[in-house]
C-alpha positions as CSV (number, residue, x, y, z in Angstrom):
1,X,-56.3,-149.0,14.5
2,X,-59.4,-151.0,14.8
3,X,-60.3,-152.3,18.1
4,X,-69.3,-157.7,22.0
5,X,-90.4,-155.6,13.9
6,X,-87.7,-154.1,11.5
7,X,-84.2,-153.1,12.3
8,X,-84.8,-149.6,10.5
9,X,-88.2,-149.3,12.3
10,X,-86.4,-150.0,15.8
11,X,-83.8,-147.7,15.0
12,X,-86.4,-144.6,14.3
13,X,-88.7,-145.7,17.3
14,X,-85.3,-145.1,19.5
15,X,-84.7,-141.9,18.2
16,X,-88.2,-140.7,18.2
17,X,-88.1,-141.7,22.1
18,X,-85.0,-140.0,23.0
19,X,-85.5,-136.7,21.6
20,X,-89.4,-136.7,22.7
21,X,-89.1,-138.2,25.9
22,X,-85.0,-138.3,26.8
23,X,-86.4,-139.2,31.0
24,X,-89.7,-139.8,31.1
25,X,-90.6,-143.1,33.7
26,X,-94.2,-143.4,32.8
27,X,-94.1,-143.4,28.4
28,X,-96.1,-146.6,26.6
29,X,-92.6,-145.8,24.4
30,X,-90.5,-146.8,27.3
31,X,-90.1,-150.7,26.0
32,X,-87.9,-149.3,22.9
33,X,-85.1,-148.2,25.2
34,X,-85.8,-150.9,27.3
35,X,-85.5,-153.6,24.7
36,X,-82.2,-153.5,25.7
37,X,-82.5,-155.8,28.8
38,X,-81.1,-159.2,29.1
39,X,-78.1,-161.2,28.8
40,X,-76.0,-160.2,25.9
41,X,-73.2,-162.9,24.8
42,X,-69.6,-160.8,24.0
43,X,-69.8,-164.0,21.4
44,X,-65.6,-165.5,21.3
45,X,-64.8,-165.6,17.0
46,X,-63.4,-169.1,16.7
47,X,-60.3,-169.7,14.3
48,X,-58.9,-172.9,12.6
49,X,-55.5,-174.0,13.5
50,X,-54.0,-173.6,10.2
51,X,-51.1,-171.6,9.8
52,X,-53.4,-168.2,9.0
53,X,-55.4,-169.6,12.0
54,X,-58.3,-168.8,9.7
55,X,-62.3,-167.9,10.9
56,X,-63.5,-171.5,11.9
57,X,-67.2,-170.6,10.5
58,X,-68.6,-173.7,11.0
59,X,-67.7,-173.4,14.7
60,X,-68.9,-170.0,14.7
61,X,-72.6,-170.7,13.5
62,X,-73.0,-173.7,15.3
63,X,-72.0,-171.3,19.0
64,X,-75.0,-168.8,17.5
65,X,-77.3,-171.4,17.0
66,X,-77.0,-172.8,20.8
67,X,-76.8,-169.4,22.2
68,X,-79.9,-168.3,20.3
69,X,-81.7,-172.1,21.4
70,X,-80.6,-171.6,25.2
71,X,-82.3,-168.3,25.8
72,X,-80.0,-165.4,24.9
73,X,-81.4,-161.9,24.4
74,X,-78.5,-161.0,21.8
75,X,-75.2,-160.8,20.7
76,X,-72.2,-159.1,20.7
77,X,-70.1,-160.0,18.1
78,X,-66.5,-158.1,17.6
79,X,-65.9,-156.7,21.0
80,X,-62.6,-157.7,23.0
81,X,-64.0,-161.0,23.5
82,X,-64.4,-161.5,19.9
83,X,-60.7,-160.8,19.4
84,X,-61.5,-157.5,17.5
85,X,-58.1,-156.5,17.7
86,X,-56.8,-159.5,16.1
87,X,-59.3,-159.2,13.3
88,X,-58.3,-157.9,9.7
89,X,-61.4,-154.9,8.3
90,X,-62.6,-157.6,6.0
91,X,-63.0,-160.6,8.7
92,X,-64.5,-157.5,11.0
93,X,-67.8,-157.1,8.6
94,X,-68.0,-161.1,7.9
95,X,-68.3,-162.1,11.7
96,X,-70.6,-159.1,11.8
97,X,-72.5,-160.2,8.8
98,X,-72.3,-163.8,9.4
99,X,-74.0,-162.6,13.2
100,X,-76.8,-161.0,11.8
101,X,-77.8,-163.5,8.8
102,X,-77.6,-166.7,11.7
103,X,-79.6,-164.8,13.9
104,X,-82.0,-164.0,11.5
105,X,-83.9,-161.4,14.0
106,X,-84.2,-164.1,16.3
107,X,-81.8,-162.1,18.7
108,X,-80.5,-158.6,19.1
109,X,-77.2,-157.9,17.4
110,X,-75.1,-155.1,19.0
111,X,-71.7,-154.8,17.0
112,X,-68.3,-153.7,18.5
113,X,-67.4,-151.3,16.3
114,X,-65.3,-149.4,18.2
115,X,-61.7,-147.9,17.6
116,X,-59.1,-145.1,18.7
117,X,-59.4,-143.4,15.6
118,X,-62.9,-141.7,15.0
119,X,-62.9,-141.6,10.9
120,X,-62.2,-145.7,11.8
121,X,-64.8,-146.0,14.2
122,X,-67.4,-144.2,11.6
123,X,-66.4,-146.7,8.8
124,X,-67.3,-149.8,10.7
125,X,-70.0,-148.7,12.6
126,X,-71.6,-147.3,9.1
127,X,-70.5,-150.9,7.7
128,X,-72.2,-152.8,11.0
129,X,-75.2,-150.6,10.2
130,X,-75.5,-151.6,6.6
131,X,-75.5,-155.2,7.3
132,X,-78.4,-154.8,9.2
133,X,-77.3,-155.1,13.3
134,X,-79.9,-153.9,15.8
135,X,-77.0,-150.9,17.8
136,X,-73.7,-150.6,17.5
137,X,-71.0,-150.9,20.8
138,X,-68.3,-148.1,20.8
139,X,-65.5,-148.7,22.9
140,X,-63.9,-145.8,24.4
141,X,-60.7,-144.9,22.6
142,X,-57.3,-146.3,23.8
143,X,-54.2,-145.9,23.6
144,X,-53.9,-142.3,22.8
145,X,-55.5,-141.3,25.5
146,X,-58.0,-138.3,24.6
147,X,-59.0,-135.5,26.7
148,X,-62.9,-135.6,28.0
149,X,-63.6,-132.9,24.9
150,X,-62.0,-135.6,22.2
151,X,-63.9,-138.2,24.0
152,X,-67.1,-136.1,23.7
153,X,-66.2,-135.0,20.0
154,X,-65.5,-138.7,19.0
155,X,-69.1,-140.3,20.6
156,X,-71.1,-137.2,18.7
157,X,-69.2,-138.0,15.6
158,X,-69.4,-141.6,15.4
159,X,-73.8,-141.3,16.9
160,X,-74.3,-138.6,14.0
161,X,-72.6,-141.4,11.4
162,X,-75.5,-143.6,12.2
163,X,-79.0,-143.7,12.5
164,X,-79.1,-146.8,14.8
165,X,-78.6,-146.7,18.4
166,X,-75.0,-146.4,19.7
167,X,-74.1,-148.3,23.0
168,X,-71.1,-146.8,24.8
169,X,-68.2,-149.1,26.2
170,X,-66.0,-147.9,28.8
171,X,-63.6,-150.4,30.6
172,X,-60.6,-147.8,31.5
173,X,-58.9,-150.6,32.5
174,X,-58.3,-151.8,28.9
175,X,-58.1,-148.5,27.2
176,X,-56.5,-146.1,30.0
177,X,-59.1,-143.5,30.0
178,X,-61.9,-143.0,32.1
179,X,-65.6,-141.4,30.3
180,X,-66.5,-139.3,33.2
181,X,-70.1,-139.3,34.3
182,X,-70.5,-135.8,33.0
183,X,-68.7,-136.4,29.6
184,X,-71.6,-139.2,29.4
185,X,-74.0,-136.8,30.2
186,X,-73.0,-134.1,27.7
187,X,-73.3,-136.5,24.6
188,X,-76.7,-137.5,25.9
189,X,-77.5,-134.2,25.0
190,X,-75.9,-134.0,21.9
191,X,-76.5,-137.5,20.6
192,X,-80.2,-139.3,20.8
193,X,-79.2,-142.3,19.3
194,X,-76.9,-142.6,22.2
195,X,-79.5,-144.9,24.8
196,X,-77.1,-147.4,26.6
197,X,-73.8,-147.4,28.0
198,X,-71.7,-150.9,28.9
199,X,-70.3,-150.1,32.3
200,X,-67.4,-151.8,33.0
201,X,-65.3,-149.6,35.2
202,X,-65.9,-152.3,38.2
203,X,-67.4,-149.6,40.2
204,X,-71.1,-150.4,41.2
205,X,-71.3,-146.5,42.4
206,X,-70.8,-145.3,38.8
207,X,-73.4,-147.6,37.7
208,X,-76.0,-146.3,40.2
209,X,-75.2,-142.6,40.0
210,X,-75.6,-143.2,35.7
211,X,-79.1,-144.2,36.5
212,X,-79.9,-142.0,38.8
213,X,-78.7,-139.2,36.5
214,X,-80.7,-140.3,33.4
215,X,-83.3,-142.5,34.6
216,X,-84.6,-144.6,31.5
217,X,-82.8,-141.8,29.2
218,X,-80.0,-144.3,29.3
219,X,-79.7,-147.8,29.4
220,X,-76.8,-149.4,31.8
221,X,-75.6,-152.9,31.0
222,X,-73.0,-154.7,33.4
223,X,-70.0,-155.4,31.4
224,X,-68.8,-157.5,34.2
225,X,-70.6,-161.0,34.7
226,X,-69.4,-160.3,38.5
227,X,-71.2,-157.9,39.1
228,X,-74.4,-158.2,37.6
229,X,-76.4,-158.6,40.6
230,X,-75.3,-155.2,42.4
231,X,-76.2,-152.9,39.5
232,X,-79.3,-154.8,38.6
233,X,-80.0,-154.2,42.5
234,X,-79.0,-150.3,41.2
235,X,-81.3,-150.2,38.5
236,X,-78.8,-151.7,35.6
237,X,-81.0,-153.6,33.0
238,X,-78.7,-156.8,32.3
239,X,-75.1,-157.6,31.1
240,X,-72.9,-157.8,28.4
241,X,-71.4,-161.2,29.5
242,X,-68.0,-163.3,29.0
243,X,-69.3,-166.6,30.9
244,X,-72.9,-166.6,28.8
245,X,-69.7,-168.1,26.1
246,X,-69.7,-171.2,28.2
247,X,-73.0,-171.3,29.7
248,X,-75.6,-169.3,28.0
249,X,-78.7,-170.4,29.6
250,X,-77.5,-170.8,33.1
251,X,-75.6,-167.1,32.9
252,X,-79.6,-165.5,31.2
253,X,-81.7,-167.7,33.9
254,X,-79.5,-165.3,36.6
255,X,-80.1,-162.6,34.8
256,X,-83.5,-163.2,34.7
257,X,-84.3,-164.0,37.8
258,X,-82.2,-160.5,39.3
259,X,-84.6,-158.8,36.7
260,X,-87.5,-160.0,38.0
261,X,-86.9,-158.7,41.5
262,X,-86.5,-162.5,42.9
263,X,-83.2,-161.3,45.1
264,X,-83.5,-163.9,47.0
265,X,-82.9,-167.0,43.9
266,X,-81.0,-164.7,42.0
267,X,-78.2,-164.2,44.9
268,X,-78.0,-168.1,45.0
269,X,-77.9,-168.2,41.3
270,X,-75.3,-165.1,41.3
271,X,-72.9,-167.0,44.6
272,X,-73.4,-170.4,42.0
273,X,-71.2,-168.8,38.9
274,X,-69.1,-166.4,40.5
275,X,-66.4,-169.2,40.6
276,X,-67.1,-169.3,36.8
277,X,-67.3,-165.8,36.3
278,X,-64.0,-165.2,37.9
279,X,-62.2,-168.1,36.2
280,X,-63.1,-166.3,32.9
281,X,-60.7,-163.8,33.9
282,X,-57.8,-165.7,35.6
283,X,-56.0,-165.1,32.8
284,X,-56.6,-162.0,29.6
285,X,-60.3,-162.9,28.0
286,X,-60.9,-164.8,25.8
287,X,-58.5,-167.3,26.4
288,X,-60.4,-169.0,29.8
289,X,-63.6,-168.6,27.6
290,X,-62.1,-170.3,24.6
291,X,-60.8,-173.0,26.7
292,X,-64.0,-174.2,28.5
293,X,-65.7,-174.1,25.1
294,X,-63.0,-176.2,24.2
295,X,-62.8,-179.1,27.0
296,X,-66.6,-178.7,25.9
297,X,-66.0,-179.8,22.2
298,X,-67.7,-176.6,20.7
299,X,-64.6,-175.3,19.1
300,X,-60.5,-175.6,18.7
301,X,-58.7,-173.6,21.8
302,X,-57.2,-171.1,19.3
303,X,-56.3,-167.4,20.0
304,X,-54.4,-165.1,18.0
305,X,-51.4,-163.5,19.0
306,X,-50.4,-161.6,21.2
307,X,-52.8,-163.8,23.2
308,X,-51.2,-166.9,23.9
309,X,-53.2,-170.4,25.2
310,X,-53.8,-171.1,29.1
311,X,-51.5,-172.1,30.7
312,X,-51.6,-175.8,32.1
313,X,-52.7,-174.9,35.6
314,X,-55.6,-172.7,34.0
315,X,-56.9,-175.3,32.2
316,X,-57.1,-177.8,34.7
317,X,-58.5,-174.9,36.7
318,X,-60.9,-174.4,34.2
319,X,-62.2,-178.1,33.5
320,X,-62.9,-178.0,37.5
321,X,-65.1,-175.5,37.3
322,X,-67.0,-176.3,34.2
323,X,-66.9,-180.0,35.5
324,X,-70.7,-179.6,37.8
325,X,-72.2,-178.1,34.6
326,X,-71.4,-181.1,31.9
327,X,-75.3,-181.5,31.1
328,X,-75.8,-177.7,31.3
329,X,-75.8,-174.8,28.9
């Protein structure tokens, strides 16, 4: 069941890092792993509303093109956001595809390529790798609900498929299992091309307690837009956002500034979108997403089932929110 300088030479420089220098804080190297800093878009897949409520791919290129122009440092295409689940194998390596030929190495691309069945989660991640993306994003399994041992057997599997460097995802409140820290820290061992993880457990103290484990061995990304600020604060290197969707530059400019060490701006820009950041989850993502890109005329508010529309009240909710940033991105 399937599920956000040359590729190949980045690929090599990661591995070379890992294995030479897996926690070193003072390496010239150390900008490889930490290439990985920014605001990465979870990028929504728009659809058509014909009856196959087919790949809108002009609305699809024409969302790269403004996230790529607003600022973005990369993007995630085929993660829940992306409707992965709701995508057939061949639509999988064509949004994929399509990512990496409109960003034209402009951006990062980071792949979902995760699934519940490891031979699966080789396959695309091997496929992802072919067409050229930059790391590939493997979501813990779900569903089946593995012991720590078959989550640790399935990372080292899918990280020895590649050569590129593999991002863990774990949101245990999507796939009902938890990647303990020291599960994490076992396939660090085993696994160079493992560098980042996307840490959406909504526990900040996970966050800090990865980086003080592994230091710049291991690259933590917010995978909630909410709470960006507290594990940048922790030593967290950016976000794997939802609300970037809607308002790319905007959502990177907080980043940013939280980067920088600024704490001061960046809590004021952080306080600004948390009314946006929760409204992207008011009701199951993407639909809020899809629906302010909508009301902004960027694409049709189409999402395959099980997903069903917002509701009426989300949507008005919605347009209030989006309403102060009409002239923004």
């Amino acid at each position: 069941m399937k599920q956000d300088d040359s590729r190949d030479g980045n690929c090599h420089a990661v591995l070379v890092y890992a294995r030479v220098l897996p926690s070193s804080l003072d390496s010239g190297n150390n900008s490889v792993i930490m290439s990985l800093q920014g605001t990465f878009t979870a990028i929504v897949t728009p659809f058509n509303e014909d009856d196959a409520q087919s790949i809108d791919w002009d609305a699809f290129e024409r969302l790269v093109d403004e996230q790529i122009a607003a600022g973005i440092t990369g993007l995630v295409p085929c993660g829940t956001t992306g409707e992965s689940p709701a995508l057939s194998h061949d639509e999988h390596a064509a949004v994929i595809a399509r990512t990496v030929a409109r960003a034209k190495g402009k951006v990062k691309v980071i792949a979902g390529t995760g699934s519940n069945s490891t031979r699966e989660a080789i396959e695309l991640s091997r496929a992802a790798e072919k067409a050229g993306v930059d790391a590939v994003m493997v979501v813990v399994p779900y569903y089946n609900k593995p012991t720590q041992e078959g989550l640790f057997r399935h990372y080292v599997a899918v990280a020895a498929a590649v050569k590129c460097p593999l991002v863990v995802y774990n949101i245990p409140g999507r796939t009902g299992i938890d990647l303990a820290a020291e599960t994490l820290s076992r396939i660090l061992e085993s696994s160079p091309n493992v560098t980042a993880t996307k840490e959406a457990t909504g526990n900040v103290l996970r966050a800090q307690e990865l980086v003080a484990r592994h230091g710049d061995r291991l690259t933590v990304l917010s995978g909630d837009d909410a709470l960006t600020l507290p594990m940048i604060a922790c030593g967290a290197k950016g976000v794997i956002s939802v609300a970037s969707n809607v308002l790319p530059k905007t959502v990177s400019d907080a980043t940013r500034l939280a980067l920088s060490g600024d704490m001061v701006a960046a809590r004021r820009a952080h306080l600004d979108l948390l009314p946006i950041f929760n409204g992207m989850f008011v009701e199951a993502n993407p639909g809020p997403a899809k629906c302010a890109l909508a009301l902004r005329g960027r694409m049709k508010d189409v999402v395959r089932g099980p997903l069903a529309p917002v509701s009426a009240s989300t949507r008005a909710l919605i347009a209030k929110l989006i309403e102060p940033y009409a002239s923004s991105t």
